[in-house]
Each structure stands twice: as C-alpha cells, then as structure tokens.
C-alpha positions as CSV (number, residue, x, y, z in Angstrom):
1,X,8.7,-13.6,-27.1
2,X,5.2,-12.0,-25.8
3,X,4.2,-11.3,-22.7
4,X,2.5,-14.0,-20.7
5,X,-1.1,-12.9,-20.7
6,X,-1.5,-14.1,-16.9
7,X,1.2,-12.6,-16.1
8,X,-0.3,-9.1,-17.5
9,X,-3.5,-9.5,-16.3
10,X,-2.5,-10.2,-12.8
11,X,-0.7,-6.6,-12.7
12,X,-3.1,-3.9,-11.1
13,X,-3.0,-0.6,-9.5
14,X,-5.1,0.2,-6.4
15,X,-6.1,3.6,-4.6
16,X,-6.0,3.0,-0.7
17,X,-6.3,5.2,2.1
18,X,-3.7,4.3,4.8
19,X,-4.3,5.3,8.8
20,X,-1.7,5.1,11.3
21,X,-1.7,5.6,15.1
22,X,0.8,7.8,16.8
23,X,3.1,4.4,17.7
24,X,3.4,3.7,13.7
25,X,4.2,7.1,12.6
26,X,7.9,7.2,12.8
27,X,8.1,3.8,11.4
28,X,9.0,3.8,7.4
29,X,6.1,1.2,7.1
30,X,5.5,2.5,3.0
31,X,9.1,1.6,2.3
32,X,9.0,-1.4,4.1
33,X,6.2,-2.4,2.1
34,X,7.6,-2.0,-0.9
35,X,10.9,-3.9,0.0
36,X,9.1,-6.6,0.8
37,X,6.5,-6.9,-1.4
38,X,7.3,-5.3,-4.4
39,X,4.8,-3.2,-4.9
40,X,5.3,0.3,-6.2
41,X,3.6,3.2,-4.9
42,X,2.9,7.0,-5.8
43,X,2.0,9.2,-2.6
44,X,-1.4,11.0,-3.8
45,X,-2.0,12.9,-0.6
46,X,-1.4,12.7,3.2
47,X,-1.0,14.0,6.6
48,X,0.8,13.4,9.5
49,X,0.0,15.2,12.5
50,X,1.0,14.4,16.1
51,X,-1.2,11.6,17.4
52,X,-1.8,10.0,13.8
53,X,-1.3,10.0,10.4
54,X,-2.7,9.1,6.9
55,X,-1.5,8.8,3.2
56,X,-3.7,8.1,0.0
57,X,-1.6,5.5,-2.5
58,X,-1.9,4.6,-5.6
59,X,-0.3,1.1,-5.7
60,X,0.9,-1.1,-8.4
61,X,1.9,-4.5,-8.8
62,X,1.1,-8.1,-8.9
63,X,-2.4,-8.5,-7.2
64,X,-1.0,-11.3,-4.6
65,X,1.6,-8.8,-4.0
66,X,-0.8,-5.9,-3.5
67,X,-2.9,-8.3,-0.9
68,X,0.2,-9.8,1.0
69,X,1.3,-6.1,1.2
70,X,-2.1,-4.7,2.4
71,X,-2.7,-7.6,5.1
72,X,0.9,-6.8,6.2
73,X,0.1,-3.6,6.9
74,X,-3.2,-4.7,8.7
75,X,-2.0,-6.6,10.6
76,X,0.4,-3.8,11.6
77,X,-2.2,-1.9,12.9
78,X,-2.3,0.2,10.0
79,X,-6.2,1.4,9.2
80,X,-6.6,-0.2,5.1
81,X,-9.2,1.8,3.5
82,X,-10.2,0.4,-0.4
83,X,-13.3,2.1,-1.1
84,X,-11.7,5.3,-2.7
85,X,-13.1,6.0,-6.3
C-alpha cells in the first residue's frame, strides 16, 4: 500500500509572519488554529509586547488546511504576512 500521490503532493509547509493587535494577544489563537485545522506549526521567532504582538511560523499540513487556517486567522484580525523567503 503506497502513498496516494495527491495526497503527498497536497502536503506543504509555509513561512508566515503573524501580527496581532493588543485585543488578540491574550487569546491562544496558534493553538486554536491548530485544533481546528490541523496544521502543525514550529514558532521560528516572535514578540509580544504590550499593544501588539508578532510570531514567524513555519506551518505544515494539507494546503486547504494551511488556507482555511490562514483566512481564519484573517478574518480574526490577525495581520497574515506570506512573502517571507
């Protein structure tokens, strides 16, 4: 039994710079992400200060997971930054 080559392909891993406003910083929005959307994530750098807040990700998973989970947070109010190299 092989791996289903769509399957494989679809799997990804994505650098994104996350913002958050003071009103989202004490809200566990990364974990909640990941609940829900089952995507993975390793915590390359951030900052949290009072009045806002910022993490750089390295996510994996499924690419419609990565997109549902990025829109999420979007439409959170979350600042989604993709054009890290």
């Amino acid at each position: 039994m092989g791996i289903d080559e769509d399957v494989a392909n679809a799997y990804d891993t994505v650098r994104v710079k996350l913002t958050f406003s003071k009103c989202l910083i004490q809200r566990p929005l990364i974990y909640e992400m990941a609940q829900v959307y089952d995507v993975s994530f390793s915590i390359r750098q951030a900052t949290v200060e009072l009045d806002e807040g910022w993490v750089i990700l390295d996510m994996s998973g499924i690419n419609d997971d990565i997109d549902k989970a990025l829109l999420w947070l979007h439409e959170l109010g979350v600042g989604v930054d993709l054009t890290l190299e």
